[in-house]
C-alpha positions as CSV (number, residue, x, y, z in Angstrom):
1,X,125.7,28.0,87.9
2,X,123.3,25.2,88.4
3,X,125.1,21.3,87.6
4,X,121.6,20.8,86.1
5,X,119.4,22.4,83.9
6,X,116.1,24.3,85.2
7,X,113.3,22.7,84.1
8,X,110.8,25.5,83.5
9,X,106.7,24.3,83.4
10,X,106.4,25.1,80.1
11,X,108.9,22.2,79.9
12,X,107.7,19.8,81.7
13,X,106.8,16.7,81.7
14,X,102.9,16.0,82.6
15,X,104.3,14.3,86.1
16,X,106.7,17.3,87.3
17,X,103.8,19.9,86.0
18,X,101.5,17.3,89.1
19,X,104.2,18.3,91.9
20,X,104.6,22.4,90.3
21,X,101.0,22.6,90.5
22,X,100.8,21.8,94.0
23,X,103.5,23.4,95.0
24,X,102.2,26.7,93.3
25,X,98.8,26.1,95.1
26,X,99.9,24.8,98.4
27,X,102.4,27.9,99.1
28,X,99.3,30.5,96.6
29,X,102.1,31.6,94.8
30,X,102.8,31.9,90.5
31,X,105.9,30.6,90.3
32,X,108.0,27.6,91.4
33,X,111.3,28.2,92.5
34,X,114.8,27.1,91.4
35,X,115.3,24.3,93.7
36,X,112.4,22.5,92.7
37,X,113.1,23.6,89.4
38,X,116.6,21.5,89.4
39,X,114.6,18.7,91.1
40,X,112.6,18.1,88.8
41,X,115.4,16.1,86.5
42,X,114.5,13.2,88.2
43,X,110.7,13.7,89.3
44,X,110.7,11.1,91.3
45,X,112.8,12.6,94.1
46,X,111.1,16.0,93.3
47,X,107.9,14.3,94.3
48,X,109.4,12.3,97.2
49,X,111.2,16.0,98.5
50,X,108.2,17.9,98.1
51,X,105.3,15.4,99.5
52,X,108.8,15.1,103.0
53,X,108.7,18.7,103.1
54,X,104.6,18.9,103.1
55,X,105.0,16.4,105.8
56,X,107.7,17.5,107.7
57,X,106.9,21.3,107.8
58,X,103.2,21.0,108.4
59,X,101.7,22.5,111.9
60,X,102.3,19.9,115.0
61,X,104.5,19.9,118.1
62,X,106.1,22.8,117.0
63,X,104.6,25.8,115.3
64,X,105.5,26.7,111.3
65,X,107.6,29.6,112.1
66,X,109.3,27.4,114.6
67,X,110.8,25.3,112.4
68,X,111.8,27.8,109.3
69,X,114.1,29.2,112.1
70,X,115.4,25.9,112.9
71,X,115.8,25.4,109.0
72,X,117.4,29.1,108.9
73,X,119.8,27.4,111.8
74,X,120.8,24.4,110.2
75,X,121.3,26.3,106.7
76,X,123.3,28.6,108.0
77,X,125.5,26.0,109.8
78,X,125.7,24.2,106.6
79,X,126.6,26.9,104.5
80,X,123.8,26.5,102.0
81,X,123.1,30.1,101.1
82,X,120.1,28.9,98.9
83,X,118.4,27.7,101.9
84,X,119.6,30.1,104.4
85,X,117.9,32.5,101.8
86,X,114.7,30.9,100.9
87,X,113.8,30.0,104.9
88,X,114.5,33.3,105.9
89,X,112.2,34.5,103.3
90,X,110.1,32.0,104.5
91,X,110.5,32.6,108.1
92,X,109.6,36.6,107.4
93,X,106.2,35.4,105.8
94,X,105.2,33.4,108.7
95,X,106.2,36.7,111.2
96,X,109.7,36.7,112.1
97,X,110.5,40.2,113.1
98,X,114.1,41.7,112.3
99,X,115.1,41.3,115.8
100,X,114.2,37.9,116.0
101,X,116.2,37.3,113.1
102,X,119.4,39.2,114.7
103,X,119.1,36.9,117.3
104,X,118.8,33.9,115.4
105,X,122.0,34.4,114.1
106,X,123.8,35.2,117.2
107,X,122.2,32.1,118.4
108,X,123.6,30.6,115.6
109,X,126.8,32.1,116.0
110,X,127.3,31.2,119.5
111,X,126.6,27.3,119.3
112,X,128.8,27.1,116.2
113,X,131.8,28.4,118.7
114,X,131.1,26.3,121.5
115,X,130.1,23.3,119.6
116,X,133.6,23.6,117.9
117,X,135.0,24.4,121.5
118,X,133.6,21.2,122.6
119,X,133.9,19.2,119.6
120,X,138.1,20.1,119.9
121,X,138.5,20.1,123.9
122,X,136.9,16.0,123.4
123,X,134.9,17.6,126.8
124,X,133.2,14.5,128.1
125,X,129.7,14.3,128.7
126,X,128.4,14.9,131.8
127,X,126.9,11.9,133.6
128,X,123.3,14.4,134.4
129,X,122.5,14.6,130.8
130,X,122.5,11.4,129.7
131,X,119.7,10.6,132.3
């Protein structure tokens, strides 16, 4: 259960109906989703995440697809099923096949254990990677 209410667009306020709108037709779809939804108590960090998240997941060094499996990764490390959900989805539109998925998460997986490996053995740092 959500610790806010959903603001639906019917509901909204002129201002969060600006960010649904472009939301709706930046990602050409009829709906906006819950997160934004929640977001929009306070519009002005709705319009703050969402103009971040234009910004921040846009086309440059790496490729789209690129970084919804690094947001996949850092999801699933966080344990924020919402997002490990709505990435993957996201991920899967922009071509991620069921394999690369699989992998993903044994990716995922594997530096989870060897981070916590590391993080408990207080392994120093060798001298060659901090050049």
């Amino acid at each position: 259960m959500a610790t806010v209410p959903l603001i639906e667009y019917d509901h909204a306020t002129p201002e969060v109906r600006a960010v649904f709108d472009d939301i709706m037709r930046t990602r050409k779809v009829d709906h906006v989703n819950n997160f934004w939804k929640a977001l929009a108590n306070h519009p002005a960090t709705l319009k703050r995440t969402w103009e971040s998240v234009c910004e921040v997941m846009q086309a440059g060094a790496l490729d789209p697809l690129t970084k919804e499996l690094i947001y996949v990764a850092v999801s699933v490390t966080n344990g924020c099923g919402y997002c490990t959900h709505s990435h993957t989805a996201a991920a899967v539109a922009k071509g991620m096949t069921p394999a690369q998925h699989q992998e993903l998460l044994a990716v995922i997986g594997m530096a989870n254990e060897t981070n916590a490996l590391v993080n408990g053995l207080r392994v120093p740092v060798d001298e060659a990677f901090l050049k």
